[in-house]
mmCIF entry with sequence, helices, sheets and N, C-alpha, C, O atoms, coordinates in Angstrom:
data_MODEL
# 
_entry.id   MODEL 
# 
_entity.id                         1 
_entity.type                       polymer 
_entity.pdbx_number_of_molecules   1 
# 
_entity_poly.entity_id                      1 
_entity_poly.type                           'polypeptide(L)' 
_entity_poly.nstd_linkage                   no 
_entity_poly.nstd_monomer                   no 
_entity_poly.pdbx_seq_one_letter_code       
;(UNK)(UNK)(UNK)(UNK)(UNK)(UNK)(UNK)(UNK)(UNK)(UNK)(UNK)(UNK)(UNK)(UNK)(UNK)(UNK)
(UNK)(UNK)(UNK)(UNK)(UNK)(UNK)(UNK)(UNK)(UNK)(UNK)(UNK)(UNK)(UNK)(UNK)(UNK)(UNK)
(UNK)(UNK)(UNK)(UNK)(UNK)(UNK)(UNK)(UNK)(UNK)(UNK)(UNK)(UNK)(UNK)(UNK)(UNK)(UNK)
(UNK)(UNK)(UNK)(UNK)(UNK)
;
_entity_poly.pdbx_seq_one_letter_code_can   XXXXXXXXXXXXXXXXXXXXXXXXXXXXXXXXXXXXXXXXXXXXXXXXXXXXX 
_entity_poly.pdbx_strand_id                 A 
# 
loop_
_entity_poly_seq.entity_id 
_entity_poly_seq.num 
_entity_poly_seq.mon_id 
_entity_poly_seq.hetero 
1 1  UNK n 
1 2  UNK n 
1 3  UNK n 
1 4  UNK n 
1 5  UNK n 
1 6  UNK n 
1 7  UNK n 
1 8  UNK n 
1 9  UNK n 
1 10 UNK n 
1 11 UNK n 
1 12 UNK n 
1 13 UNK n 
1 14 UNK n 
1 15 UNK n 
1 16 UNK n 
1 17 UNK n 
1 18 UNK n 
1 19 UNK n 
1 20 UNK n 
1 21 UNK n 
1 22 UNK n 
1 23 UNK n 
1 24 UNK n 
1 25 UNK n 
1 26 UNK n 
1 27 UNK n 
1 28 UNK n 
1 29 UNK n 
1 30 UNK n 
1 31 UNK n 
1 32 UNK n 
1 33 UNK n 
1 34 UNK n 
1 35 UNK n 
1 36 UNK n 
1 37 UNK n 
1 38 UNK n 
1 39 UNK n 
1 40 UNK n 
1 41 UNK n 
1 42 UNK n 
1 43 UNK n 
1 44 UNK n 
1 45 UNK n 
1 46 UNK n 
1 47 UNK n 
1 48 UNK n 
1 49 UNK n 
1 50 UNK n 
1 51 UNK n 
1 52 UNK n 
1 53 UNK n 
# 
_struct_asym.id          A 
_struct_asym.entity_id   1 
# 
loop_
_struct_conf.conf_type_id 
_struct_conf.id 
_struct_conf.pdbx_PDB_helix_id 
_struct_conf.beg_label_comp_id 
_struct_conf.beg_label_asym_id 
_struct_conf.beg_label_seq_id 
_struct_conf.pdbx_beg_PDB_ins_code 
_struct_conf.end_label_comp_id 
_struct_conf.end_label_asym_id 
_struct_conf.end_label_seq_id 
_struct_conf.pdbx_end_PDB_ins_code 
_struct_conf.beg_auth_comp_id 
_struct_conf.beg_auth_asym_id 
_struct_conf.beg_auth_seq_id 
_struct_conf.end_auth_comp_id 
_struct_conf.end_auth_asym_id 
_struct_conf.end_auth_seq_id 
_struct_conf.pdbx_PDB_helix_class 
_struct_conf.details 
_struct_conf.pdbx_PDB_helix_length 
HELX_P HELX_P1 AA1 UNK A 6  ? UNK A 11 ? UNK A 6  UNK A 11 1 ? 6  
HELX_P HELX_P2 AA2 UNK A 13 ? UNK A 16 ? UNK A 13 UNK A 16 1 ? 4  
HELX_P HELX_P3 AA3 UNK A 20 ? UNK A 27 ? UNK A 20 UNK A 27 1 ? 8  
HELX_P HELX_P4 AA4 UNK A 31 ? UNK A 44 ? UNK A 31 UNK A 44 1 ? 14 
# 
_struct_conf_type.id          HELX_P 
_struct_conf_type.criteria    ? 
_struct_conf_type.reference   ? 
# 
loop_
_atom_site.group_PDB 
_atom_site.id 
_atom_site.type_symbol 
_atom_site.label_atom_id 
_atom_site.label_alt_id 
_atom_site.label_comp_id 
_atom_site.label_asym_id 
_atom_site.label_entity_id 
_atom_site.label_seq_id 
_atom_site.pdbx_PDB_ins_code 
_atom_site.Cartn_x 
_atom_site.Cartn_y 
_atom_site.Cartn_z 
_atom_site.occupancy 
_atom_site.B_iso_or_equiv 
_atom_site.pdbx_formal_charge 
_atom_site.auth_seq_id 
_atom_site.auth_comp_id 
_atom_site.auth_asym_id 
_atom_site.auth_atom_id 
_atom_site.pdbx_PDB_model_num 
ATOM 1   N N  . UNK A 1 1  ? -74.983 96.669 -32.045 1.00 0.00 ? 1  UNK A N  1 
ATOM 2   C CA . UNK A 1 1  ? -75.776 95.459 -31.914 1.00 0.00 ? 1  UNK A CA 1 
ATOM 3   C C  . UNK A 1 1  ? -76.891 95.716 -30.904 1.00 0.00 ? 1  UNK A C  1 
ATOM 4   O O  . UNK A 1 1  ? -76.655 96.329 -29.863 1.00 0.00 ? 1  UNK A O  1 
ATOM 5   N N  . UNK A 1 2  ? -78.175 95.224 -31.223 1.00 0.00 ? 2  UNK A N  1 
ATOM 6   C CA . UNK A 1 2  ? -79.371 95.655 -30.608 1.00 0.00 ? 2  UNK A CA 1 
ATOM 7   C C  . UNK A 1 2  ? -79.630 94.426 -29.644 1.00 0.00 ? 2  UNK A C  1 
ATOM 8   O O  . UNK A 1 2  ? -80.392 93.651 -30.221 1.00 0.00 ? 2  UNK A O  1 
ATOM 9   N N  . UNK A 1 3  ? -79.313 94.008 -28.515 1.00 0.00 ? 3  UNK A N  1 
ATOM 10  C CA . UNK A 1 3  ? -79.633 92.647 -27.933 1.00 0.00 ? 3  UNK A CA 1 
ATOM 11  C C  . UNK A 1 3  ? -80.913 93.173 -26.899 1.00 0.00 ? 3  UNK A C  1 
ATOM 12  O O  . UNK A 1 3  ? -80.863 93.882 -25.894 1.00 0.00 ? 3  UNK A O  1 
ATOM 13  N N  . UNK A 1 4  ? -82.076 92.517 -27.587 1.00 0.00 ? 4  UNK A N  1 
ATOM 14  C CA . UNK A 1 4  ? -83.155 92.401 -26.236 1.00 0.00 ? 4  UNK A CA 1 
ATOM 15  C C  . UNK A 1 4  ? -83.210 92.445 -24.914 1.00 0.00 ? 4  UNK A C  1 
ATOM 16  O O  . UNK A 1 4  ? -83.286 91.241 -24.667 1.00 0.00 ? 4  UNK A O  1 
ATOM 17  N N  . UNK A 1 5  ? -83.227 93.009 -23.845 1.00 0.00 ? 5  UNK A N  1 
ATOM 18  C CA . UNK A 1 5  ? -83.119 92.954 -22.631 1.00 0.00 ? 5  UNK A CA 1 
ATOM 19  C C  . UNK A 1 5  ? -83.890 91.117 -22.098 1.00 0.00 ? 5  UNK A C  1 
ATOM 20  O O  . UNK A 1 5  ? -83.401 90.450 -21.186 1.00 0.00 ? 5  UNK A O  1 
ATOM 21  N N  . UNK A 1 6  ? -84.764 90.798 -22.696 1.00 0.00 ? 6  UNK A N  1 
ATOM 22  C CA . UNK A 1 6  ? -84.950 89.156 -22.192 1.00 0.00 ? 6  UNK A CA 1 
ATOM 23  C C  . UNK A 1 6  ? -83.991 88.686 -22.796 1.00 0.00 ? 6  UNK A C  1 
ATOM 24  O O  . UNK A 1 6  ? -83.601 87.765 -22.078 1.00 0.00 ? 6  UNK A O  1 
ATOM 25  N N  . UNK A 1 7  ? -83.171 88.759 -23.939 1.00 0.00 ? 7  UNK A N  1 
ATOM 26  C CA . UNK A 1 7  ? -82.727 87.903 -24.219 1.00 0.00 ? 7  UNK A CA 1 
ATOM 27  C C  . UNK A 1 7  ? -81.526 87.640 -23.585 1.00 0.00 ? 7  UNK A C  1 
ATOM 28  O O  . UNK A 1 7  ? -81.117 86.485 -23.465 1.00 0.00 ? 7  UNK A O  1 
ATOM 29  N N  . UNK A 1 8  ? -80.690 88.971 -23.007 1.00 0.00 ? 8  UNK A N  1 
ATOM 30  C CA . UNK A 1 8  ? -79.974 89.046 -22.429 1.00 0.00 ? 8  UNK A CA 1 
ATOM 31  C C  . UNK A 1 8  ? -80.417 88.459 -20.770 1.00 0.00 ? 8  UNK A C  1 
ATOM 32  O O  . UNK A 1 8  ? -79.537 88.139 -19.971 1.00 0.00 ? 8  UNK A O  1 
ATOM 33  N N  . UNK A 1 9  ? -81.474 88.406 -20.529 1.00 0.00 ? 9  UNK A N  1 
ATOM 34  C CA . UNK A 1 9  ? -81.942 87.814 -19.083 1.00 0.00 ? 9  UNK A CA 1 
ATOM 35  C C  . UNK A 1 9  ? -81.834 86.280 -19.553 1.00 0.00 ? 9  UNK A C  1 
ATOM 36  O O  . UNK A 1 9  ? -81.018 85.611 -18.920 1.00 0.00 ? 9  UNK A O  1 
ATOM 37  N N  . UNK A 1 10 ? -82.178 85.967 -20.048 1.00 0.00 ? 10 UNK A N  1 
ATOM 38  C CA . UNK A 1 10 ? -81.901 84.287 -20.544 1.00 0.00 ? 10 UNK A CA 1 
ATOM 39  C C  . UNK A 1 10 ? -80.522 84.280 -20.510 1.00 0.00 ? 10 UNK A C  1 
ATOM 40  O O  . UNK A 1 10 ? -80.207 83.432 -19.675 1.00 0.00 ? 10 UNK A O  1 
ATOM 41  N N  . UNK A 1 11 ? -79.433 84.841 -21.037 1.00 0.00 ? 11 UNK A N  1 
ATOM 42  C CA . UNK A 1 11 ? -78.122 84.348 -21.420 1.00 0.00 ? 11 UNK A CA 1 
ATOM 43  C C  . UNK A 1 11 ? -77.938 84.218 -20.086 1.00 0.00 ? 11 UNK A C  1 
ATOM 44  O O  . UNK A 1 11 ? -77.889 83.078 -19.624 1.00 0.00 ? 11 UNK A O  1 
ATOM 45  N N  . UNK A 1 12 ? -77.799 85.369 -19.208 1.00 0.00 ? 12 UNK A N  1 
ATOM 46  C CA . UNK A 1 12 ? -76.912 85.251 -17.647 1.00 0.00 ? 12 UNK A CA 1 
ATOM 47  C C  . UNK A 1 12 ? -78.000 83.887 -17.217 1.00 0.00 ? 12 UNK A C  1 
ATOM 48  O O  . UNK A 1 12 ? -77.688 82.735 -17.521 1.00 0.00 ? 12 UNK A O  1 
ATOM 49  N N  . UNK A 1 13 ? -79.037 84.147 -16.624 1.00 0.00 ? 13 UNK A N  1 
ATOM 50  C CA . UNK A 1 13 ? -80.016 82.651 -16.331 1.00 0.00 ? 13 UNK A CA 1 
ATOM 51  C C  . UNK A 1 13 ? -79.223 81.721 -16.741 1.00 0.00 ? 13 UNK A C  1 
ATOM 52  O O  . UNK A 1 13 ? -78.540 81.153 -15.889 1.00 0.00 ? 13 UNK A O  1 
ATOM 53  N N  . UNK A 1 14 ? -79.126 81.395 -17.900 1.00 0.00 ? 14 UNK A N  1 
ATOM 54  C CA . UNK A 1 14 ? -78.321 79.694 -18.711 1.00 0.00 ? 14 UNK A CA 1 
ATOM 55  C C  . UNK A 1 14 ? -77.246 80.276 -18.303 1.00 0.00 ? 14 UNK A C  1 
ATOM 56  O O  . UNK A 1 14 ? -77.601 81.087 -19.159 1.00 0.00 ? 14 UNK A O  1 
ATOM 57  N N  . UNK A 1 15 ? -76.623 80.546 -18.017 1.00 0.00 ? 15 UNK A N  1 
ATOM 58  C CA . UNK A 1 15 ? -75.021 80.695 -17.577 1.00 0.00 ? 15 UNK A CA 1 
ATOM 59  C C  . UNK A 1 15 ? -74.776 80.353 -16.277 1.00 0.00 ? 15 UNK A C  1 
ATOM 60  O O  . UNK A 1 15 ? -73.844 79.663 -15.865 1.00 0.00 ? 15 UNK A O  1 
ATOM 61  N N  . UNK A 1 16 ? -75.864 80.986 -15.500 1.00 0.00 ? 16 UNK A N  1 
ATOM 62  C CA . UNK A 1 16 ? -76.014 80.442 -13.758 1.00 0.00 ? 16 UNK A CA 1 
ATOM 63  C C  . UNK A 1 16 ? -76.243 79.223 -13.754 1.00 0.00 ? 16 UNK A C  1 
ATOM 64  O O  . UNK A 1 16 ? -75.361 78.520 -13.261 1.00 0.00 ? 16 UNK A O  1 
ATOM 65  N N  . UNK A 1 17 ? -77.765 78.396 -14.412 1.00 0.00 ? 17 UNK A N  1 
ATOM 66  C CA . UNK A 1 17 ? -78.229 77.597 -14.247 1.00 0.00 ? 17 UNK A CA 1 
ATOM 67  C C  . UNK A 1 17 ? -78.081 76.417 -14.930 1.00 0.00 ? 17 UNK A C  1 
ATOM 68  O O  . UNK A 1 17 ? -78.613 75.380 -14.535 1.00 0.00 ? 17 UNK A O  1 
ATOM 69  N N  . UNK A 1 18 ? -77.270 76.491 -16.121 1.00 0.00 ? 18 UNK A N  1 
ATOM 70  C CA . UNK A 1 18 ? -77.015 75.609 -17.195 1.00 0.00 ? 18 UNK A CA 1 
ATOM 71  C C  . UNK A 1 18 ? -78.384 74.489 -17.468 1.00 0.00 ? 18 UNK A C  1 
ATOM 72  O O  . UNK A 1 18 ? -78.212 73.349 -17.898 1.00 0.00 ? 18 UNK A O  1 
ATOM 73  N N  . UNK A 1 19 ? -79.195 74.835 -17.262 1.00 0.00 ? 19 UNK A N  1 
ATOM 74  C CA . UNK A 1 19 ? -80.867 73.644 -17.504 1.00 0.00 ? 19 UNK A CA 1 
ATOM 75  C C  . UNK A 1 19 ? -81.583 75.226 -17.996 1.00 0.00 ? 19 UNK A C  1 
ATOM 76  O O  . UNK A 1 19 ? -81.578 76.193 -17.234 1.00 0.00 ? 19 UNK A O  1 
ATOM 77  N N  . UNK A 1 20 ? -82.103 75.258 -19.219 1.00 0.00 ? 20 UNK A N  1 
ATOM 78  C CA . UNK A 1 20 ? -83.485 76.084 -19.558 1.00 0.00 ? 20 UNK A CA 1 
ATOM 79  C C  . UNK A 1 20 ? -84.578 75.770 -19.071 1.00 0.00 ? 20 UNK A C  1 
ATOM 80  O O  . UNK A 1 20 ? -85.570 76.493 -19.169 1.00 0.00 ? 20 UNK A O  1 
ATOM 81  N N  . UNK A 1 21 ? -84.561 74.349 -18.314 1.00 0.00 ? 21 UNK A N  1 
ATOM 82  C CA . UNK A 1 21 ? -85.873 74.929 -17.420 1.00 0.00 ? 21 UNK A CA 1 
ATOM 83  C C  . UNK A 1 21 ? -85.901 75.312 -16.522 1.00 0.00 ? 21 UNK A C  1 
ATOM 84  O O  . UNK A 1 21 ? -86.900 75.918 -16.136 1.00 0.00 ? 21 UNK A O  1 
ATOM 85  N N  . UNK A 1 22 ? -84.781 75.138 -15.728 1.00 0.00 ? 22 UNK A N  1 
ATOM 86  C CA . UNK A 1 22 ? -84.519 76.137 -14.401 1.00 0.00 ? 22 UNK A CA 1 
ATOM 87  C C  . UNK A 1 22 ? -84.318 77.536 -14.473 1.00 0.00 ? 22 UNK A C  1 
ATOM 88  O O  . UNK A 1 22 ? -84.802 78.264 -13.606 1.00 0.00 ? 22 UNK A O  1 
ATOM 89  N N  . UNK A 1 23 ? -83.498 78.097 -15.639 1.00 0.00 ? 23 UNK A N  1 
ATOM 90  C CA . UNK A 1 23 ? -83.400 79.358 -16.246 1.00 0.00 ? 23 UNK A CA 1 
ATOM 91  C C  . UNK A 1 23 ? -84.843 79.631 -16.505 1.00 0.00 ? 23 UNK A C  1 
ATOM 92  O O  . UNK A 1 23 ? -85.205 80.682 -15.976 1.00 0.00 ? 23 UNK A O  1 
ATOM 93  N N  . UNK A 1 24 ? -85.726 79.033 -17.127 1.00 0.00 ? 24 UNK A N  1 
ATOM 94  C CA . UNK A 1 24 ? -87.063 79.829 -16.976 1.00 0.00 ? 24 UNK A CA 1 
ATOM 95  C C  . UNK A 1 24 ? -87.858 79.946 -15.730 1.00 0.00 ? 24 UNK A C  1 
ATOM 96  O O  . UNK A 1 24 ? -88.687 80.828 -15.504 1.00 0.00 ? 24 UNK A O  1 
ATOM 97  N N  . UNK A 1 25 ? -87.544 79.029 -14.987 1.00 0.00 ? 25 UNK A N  1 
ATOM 98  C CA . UNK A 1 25 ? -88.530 79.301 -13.669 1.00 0.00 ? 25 UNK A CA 1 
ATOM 99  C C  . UNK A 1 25 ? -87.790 80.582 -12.840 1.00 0.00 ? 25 UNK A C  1 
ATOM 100 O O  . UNK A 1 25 ? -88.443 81.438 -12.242 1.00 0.00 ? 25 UNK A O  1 
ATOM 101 N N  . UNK A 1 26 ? -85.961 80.552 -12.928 1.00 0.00 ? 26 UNK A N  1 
ATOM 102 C CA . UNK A 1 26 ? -85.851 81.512 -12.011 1.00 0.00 ? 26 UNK A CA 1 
ATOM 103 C C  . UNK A 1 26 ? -86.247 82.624 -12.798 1.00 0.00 ? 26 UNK A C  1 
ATOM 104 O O  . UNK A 1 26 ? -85.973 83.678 -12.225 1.00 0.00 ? 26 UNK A O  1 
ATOM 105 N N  . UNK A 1 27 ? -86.864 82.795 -14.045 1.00 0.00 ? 27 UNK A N  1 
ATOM 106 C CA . UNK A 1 27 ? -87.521 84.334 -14.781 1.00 0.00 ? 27 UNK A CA 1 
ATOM 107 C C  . UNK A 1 27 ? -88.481 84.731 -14.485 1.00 0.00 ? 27 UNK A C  1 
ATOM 108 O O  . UNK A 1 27 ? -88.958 85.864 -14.417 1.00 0.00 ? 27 UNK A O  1 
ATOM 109 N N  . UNK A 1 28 ? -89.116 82.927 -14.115 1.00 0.00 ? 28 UNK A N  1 
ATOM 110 C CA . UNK A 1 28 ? -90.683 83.304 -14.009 1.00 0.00 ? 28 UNK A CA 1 
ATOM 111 C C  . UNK A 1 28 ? -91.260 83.547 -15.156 1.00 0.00 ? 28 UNK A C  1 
ATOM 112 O O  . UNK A 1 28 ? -92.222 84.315 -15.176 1.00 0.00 ? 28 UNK A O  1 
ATOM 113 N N  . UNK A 1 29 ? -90.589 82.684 -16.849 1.00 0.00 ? 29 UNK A N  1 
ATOM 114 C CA . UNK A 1 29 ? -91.198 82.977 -17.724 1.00 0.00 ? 29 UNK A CA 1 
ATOM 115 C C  . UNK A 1 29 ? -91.319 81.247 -18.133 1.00 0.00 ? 29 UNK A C  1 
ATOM 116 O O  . UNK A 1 29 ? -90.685 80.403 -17.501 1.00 0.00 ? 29 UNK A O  1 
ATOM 117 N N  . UNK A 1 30 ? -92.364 80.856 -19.443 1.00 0.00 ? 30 UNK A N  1 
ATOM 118 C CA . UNK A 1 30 ? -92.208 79.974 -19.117 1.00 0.00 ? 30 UNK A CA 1 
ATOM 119 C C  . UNK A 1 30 ? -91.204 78.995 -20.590 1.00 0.00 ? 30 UNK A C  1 
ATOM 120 O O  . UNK A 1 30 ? -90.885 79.519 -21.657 1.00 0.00 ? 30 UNK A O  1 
ATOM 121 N N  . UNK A 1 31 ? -90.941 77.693 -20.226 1.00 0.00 ? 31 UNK A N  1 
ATOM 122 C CA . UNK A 1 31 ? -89.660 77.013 -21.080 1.00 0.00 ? 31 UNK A CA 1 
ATOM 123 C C  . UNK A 1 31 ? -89.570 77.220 -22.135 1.00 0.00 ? 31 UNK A C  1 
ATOM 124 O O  . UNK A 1 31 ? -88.447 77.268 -22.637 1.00 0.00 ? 31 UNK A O  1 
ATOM 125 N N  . UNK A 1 32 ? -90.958 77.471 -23.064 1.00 0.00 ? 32 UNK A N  1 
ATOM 126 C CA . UNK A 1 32 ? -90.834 77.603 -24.050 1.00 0.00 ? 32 UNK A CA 1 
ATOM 127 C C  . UNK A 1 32 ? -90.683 79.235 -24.830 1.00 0.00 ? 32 UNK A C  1 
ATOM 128 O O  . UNK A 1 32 ? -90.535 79.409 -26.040 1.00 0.00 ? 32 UNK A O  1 
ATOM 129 N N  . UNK A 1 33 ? -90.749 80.096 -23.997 1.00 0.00 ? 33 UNK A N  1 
ATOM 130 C CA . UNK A 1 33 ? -90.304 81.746 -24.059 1.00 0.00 ? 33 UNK A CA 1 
ATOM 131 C C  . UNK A 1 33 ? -88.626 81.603 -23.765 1.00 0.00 ? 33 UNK A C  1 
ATOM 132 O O  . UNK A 1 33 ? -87.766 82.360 -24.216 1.00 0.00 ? 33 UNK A O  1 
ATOM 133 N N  . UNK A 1 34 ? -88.468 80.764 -23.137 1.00 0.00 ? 34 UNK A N  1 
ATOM 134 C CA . UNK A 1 34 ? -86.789 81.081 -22.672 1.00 0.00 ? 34 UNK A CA 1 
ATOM 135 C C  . UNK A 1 34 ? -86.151 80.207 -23.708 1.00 0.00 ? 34 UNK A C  1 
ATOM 136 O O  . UNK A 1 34 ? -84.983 80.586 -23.789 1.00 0.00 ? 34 UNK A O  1 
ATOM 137 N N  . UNK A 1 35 ? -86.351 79.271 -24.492 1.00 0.00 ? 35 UNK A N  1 
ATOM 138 C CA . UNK A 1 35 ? -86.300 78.242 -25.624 1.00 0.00 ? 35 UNK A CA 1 
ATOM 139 C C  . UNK A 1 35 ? -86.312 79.479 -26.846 1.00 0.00 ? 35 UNK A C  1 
ATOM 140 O O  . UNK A 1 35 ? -85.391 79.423 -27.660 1.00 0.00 ? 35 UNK A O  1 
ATOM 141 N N  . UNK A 1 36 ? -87.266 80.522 -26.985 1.00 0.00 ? 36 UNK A N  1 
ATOM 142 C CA . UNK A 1 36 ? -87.805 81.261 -28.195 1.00 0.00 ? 36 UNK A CA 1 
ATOM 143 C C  . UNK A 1 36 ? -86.521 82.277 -27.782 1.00 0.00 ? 36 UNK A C  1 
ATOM 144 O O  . UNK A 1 36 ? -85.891 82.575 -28.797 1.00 0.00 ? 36 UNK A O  1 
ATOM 145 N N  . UNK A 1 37 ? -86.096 82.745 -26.839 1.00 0.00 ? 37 UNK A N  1 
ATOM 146 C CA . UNK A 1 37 ? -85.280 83.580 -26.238 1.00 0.00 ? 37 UNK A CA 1 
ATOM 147 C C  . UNK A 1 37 ? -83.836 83.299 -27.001 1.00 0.00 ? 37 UNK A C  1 
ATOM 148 O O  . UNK A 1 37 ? -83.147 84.128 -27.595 1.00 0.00 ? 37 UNK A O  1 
ATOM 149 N N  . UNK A 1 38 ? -83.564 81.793 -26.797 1.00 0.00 ? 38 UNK A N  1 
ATOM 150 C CA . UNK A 1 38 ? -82.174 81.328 -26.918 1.00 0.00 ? 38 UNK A CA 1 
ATOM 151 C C  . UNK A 1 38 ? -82.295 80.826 -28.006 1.00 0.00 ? 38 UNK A C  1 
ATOM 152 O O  . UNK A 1 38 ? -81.281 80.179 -28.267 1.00 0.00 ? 38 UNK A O  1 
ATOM 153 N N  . UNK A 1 39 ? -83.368 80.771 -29.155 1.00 0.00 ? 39 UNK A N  1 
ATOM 154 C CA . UNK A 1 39 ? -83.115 80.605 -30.143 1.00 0.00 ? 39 UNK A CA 1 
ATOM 155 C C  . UNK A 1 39 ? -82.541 81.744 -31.420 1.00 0.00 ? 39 UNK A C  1 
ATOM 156 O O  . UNK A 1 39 ? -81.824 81.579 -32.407 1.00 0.00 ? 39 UNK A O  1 
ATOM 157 N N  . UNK A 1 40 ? -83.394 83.184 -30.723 1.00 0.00 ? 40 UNK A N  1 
ATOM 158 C CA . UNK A 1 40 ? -82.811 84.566 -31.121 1.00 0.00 ? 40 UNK A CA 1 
ATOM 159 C C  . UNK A 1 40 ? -81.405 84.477 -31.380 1.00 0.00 ? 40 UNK A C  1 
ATOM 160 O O  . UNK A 1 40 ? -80.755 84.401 -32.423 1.00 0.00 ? 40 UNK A O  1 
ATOM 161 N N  . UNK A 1 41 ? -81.056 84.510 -29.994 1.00 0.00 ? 41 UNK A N  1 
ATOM 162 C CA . UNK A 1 41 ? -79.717 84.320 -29.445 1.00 0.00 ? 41 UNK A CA 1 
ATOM 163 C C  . UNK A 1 41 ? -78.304 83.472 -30.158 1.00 0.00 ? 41 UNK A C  1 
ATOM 164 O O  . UNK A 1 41 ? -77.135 83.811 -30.344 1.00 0.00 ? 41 UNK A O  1 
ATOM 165 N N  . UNK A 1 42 ? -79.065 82.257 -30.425 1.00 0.00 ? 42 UNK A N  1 
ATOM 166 C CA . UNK A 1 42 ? -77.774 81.604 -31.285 1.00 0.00 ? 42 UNK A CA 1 
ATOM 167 C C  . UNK A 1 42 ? -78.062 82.163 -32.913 1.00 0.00 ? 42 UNK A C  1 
ATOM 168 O O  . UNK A 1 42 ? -77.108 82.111 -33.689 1.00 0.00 ? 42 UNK A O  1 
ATOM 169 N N  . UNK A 1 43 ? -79.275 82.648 -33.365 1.00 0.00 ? 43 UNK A N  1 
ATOM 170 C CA . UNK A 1 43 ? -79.346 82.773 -34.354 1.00 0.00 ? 43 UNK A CA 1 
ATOM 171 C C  . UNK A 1 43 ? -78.604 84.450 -34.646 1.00 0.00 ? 43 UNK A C  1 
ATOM 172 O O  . UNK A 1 43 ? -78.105 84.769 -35.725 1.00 0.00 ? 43 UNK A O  1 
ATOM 173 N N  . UNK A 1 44 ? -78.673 85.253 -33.575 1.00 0.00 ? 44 UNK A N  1 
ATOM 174 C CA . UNK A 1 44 ? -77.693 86.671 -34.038 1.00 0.00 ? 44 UNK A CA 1 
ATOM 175 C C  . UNK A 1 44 ? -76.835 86.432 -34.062 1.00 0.00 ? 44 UNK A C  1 
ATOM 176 O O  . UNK A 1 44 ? -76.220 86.931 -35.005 1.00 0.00 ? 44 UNK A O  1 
ATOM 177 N N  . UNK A 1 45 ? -75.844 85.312 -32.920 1.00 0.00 ? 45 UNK A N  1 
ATOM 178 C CA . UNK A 1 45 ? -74.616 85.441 -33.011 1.00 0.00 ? 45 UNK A CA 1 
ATOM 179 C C  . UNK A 1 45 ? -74.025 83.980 -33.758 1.00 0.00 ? 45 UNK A C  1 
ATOM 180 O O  . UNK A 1 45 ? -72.912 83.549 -33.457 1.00 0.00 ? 45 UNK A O  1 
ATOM 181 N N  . UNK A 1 46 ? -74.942 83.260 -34.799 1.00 0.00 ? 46 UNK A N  1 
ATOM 182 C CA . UNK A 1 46 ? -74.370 82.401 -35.672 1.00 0.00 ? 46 UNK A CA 1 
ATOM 183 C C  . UNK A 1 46 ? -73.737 81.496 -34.756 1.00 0.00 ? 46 UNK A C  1 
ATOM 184 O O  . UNK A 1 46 ? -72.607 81.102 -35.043 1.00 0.00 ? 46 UNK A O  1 
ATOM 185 N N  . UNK A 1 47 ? -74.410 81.018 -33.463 1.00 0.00 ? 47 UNK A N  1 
ATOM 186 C CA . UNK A 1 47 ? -73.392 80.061 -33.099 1.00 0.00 ? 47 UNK A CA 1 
ATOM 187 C C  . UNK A 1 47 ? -74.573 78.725 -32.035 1.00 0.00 ? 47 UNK A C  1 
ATOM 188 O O  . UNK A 1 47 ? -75.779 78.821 -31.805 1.00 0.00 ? 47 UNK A O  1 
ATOM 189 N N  . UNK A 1 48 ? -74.062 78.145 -31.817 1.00 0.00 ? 48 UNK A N  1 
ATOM 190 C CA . UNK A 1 48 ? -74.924 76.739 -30.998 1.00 0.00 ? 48 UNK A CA 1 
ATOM 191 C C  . UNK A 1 48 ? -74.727 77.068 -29.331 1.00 0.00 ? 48 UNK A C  1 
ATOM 192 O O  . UNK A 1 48 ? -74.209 76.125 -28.733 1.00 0.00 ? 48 UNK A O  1 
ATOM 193 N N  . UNK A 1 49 ? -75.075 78.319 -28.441 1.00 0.00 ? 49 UNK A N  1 
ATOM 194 C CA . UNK A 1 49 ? -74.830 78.658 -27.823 1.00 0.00 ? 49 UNK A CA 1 
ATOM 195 C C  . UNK A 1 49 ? -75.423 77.394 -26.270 1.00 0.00 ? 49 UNK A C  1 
ATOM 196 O O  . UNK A 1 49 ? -76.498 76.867 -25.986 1.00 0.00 ? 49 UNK A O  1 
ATOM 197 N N  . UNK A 1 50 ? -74.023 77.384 -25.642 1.00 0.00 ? 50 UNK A N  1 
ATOM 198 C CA . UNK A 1 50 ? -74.905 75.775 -24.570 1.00 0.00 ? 50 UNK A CA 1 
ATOM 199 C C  . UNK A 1 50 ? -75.418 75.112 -25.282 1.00 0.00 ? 50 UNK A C  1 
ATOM 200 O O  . UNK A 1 50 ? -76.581 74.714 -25.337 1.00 0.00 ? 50 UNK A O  1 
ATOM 201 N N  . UNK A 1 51 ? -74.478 74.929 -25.950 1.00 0.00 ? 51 UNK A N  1 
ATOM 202 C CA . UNK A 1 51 ? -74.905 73.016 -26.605 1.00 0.00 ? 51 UNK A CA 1 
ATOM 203 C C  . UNK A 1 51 ? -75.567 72.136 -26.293 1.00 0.00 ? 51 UNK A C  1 
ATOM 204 O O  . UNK A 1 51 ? -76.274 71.314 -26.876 1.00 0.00 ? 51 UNK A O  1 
ATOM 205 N N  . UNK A 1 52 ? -75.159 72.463 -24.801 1.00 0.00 ? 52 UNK A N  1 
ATOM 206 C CA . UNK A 1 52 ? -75.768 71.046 -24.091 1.00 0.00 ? 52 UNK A CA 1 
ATOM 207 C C  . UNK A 1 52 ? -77.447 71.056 -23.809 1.00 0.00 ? 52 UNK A C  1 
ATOM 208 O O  . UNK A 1 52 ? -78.145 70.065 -23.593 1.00 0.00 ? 52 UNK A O  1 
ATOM 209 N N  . UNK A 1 53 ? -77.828 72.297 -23.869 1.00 0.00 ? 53 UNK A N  1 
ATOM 210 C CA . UNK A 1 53 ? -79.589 72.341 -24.228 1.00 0.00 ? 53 UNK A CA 1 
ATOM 211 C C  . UNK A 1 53 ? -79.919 72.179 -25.155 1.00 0.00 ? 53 UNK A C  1 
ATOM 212 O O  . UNK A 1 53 ? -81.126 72.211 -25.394 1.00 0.00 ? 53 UNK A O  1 
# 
């Protein structure tokens, strides 16, 4: 499995921070890259990853 190095920086981020917009500021990228990030993300692994965003 090939996982992006951002995308993998987004997962730990939302895992610390549970808010994607705080996960993007601590990247320093902005909401809607970390949004495009975690959409990859639920879409490789078929699942609704943090629901709660």
């Amino acid at each position: 499995m090939n996982l992006d190095l951002n995308q993998l920086r987004i997962l730990i981020a939302l895992d610390d921070e549970r808010n994607i917009s705080r996960a993007a500021e601590k990247l320093y990228v902005s909401q809607s890259a970390a949004s495009h990030n975690l959409a990859k993300l639920r879409q490789r692994f078929n699942d609704q990853l943090f629901r709660s965003y």
